[in-house]
C-alpha positions as CSV (number, residue, x, y, z in Angstrom):
1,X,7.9,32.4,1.8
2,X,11.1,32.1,0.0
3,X,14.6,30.8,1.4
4,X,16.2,34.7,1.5
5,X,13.2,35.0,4.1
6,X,15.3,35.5,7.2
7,X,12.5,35.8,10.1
8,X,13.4,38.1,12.9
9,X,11.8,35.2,15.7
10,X,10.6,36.6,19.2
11,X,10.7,34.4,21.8
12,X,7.5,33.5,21.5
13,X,8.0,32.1,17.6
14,X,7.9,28.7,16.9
15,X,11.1,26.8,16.7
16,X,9.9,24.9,13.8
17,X,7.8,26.3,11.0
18,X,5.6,23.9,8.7
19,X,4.2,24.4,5.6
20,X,2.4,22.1,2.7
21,X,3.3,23.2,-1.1
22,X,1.1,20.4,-2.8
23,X,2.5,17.1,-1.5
24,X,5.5,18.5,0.2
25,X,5.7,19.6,4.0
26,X,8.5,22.1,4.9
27,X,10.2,21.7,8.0
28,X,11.7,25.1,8.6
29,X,14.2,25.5,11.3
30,X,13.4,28.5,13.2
31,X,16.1,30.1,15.3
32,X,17.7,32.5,13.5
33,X,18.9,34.2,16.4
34,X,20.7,30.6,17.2
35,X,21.8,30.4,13.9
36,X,19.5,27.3,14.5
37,X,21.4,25.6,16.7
38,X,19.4,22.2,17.8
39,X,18.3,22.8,21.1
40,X,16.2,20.7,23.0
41,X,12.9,21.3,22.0
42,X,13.5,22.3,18.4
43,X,15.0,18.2,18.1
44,X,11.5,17.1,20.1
45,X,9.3,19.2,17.3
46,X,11.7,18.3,14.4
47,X,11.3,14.2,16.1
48,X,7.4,14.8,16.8
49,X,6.7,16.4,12.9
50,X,8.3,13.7,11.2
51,X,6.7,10.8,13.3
52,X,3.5,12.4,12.0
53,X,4.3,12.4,8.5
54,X,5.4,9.0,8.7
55,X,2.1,7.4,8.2
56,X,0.8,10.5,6.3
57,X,-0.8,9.3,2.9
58,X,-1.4,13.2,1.7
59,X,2.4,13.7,2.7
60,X,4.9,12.1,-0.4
61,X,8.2,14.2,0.6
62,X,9.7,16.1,3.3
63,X,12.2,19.4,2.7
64,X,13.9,20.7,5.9
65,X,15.0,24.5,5.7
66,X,16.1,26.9,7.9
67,X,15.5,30.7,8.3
68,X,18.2,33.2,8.4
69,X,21.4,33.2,7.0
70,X,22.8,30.0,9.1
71,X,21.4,26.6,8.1
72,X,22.2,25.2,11.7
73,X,25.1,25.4,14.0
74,X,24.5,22.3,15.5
75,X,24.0,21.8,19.3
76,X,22.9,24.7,21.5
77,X,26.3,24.8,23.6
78,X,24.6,27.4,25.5
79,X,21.6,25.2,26.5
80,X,24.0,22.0,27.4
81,X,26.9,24.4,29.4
82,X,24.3,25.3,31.4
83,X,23.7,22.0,32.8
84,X,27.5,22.0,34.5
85,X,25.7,23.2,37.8
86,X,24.1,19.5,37.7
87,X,25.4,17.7,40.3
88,X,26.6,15.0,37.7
89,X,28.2,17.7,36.0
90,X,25.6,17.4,33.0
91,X,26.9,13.8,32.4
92,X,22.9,12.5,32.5
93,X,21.8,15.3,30.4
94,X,24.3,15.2,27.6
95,X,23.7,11.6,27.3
96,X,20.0,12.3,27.1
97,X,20.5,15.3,24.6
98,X,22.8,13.2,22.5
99,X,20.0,10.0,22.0
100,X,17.6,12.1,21.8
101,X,19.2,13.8,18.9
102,X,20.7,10.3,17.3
103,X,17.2,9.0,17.8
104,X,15.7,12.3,15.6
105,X,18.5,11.8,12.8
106,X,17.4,8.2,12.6
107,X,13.5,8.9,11.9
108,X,14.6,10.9,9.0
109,X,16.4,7.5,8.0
110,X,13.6,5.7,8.2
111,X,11.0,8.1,7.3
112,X,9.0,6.1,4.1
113,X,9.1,9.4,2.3
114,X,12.4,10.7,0.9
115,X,13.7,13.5,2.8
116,X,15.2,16.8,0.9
117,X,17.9,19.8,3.0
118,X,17.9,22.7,1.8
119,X,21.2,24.3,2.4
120,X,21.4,28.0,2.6
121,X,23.8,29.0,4.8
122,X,26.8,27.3,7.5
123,X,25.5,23.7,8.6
124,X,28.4,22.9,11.7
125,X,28.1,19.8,13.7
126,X,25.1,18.4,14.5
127,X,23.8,21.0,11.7
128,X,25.5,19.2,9.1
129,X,24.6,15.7,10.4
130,X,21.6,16.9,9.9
131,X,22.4,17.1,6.3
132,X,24.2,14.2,6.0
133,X,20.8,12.2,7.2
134,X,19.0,13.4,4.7
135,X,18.1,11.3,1.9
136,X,19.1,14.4,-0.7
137,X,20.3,17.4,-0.5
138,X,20.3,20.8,-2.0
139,X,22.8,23.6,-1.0
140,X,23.3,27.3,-1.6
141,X,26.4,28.0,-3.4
142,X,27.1,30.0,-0.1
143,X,26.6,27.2,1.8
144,X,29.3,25.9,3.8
145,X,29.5,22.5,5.4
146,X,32.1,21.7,8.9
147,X,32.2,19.4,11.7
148,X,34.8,21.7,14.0
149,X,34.0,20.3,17.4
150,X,37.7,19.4,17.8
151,X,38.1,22.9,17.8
152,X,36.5,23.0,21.1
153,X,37.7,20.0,22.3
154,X,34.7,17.7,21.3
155,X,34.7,15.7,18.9
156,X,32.1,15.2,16.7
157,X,31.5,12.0,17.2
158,X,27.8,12.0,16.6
159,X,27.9,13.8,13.5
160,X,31.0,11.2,12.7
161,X,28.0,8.1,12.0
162,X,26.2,10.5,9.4
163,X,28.9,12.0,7.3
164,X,30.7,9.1,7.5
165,X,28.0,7.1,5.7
166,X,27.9,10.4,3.1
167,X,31.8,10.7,2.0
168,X,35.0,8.6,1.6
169,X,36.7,8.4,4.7
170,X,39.9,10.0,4.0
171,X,37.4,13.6,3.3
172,X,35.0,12.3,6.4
173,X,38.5,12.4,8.9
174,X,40.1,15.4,7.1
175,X,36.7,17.4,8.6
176,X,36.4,15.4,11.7
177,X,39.8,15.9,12.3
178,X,40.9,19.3,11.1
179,X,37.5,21.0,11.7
180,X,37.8,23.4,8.6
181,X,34.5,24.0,6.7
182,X,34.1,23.1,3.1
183,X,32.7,24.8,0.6
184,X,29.2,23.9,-1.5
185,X,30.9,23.0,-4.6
186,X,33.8,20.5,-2.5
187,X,30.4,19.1,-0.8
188,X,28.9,18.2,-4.2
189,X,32.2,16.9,-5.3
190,X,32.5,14.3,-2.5
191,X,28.8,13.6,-2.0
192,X,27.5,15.5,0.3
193,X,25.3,17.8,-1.3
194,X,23.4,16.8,-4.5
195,X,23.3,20.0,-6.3
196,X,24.7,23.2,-5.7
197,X,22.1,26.4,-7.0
198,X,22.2,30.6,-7.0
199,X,21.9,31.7,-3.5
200,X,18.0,32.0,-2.9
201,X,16.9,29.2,-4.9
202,X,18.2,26.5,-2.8
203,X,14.4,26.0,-1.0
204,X,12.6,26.4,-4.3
205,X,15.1,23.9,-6.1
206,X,14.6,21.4,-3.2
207,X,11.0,21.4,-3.6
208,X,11.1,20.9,-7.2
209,X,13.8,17.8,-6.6
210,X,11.2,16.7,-3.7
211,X,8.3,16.8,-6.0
212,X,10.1,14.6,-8.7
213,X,10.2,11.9,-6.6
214,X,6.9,12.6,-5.4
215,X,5.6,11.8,-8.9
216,X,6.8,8.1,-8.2
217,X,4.9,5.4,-6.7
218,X,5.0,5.9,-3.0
219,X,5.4,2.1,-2.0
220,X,8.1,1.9,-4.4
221,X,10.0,5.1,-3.0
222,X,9.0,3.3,0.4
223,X,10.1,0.0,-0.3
224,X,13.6,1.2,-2.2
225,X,14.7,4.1,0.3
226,X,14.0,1.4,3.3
227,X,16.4,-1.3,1.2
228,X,19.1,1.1,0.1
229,X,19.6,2.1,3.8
230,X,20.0,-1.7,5.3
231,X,22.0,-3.4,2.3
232,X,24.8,-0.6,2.8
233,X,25.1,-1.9,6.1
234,X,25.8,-6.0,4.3
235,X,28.8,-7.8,3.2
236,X,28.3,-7.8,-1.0
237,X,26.9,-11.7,-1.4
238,X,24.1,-10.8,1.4
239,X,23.5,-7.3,-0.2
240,X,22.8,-9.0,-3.3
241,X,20.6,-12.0,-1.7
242,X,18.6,-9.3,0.6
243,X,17.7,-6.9,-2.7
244,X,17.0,-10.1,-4.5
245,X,14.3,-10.6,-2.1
246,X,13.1,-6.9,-1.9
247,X,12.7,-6.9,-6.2
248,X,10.8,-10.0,-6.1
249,X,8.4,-8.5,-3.4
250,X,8.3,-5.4,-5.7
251,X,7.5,-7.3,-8.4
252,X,4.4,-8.6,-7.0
253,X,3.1,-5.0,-6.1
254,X,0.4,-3.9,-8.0
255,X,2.2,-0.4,-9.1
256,X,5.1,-2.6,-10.1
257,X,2.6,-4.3,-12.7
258,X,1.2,-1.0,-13.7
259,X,3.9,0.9,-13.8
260,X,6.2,-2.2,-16.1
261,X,2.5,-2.6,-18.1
262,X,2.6,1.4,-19.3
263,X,5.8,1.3,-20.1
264,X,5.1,-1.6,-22.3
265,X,2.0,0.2,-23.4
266,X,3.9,4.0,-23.6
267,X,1.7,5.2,-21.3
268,X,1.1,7.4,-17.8
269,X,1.2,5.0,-14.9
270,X,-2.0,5.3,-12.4
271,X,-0.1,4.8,-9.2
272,X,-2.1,3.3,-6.3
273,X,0.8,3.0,-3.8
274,X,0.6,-0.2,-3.0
């Protein structure tokens, strides 16, 4: 299966592929004919496959793809309109769809495995949150990245806490505000997007990026991707104290003494993750 696959889904598909290439599992958003917007049950499968990866030992990276030509238009505004009829006008609904979604983007956060998007086509709203959550990304060159719910009169608000946390502010509110999409190169330039690759190759490029870091010591990936998230969150001085604490504990794991040992020694480290 390559990324130019663009599966014609019936209604009976699954809404979320999975595949194993060596140590990788693919999450593959699939609901082309959605241009995989997030519905309801594709976040529960996309929330349920990463909370069993999480404590997956044979599992050492995660890329999420998507099939057709749209990497994910975000919320299925079909699927919430039609709770209007509610007799709460939807309001318990969309607040259930919302932190159920939130609560998704944050397992990918702390997932102990890095996470890797690969960007092939338009990721809108709650599809480029998506991106913006993961720990890397990897985007078509005709990829295209927007957050144009003001267009509609929504704001992205939700979307807002991811990219926010990706790009400078003055780019994050220029989206947010203006809702025009940006292109793969400007989401590289502002950090976004990690690389930017041929269109077709972003899948197989994000693999290969996933399975670098797979070569690494998984505690250590564990351990740093874990710290990196909750010192950005500290003031500098208790940044500095809290990663003081996390290379001390890394120091006394056993990969940390075999890994500092074969570089002394100009050797292969013989990772035991732990």
């Amino acid at each position: 299966m390559t990324s130019q696959t663009a599966r014609a889904a019936s209604p009976q598909s699954p809404a979320l592929l999975q595949e194993t290439v060596g140590s990788i599992r693919v999450l593959t958003l699939n609901r082309p004919e959605s241009r995989n917007s997030l519905s309801e049950g594709l976040i529960a499968e996309l929330h349920a496959a990463l909370n069993a990866i999480h404590d997956d030992a044979h599992v050492r990276a995660v890329v999420i793809a998507a099939s057709g030509p749209a990497f994910s238009a975000g919320h299925d505004m079909k699927e919430l309109t039609a709770r209007r009829a509610d007799a709460d006008r939807g309001r318990a609904y969309f607040a259930r769809m919302m932190t159920a979604c939130s609560a998704m983007m944050q397992a990918i956060v702390h997932l102990p495995k890095p996470v890797v998007a690969a960007v092939q086509g338009i990721a809108t709203a709650a599809g480029c949150q998506l991106v913006a959550s993961c720990d890397l990304a990897v985007a078509s060159e005709a990829a295209s990245f927007a957050t144009p719910g003001v267009d509609i009169g929504l704001f992205c608000s939700t979307p807002m806490v991811a990219l926010s946390r990706n790009i400078p502010r003055k780019q994050a509110m220029e989206m947010l505000l203006t809702g025009e999409p940006v292109s793969a190169q400007t989401a590289r330039e502002i950090g976004l997007v990690n690389h930017v690759v041929a269109a077709g190759s972003e899948r197989d490029e994000a693999i290969r990026l996933a399975q670098k870091v797979a070569l690494k010591s998984a505690y250590t990936v564990k351990l740093g991707k874990a710290a990196f998230y909750r010192q950005a969150e500290m003031n500098l001085a208790d940044a500095y104290r809290y990663a003081a604490e996390v290379m001390t504990e890394n120091m006394m794991a056993r990969d940390a003494e075999e890994g500092i040992g074969a570089f002394i020694e100009k050797r292969e480290p013989k990772w035991q993750d732990k």
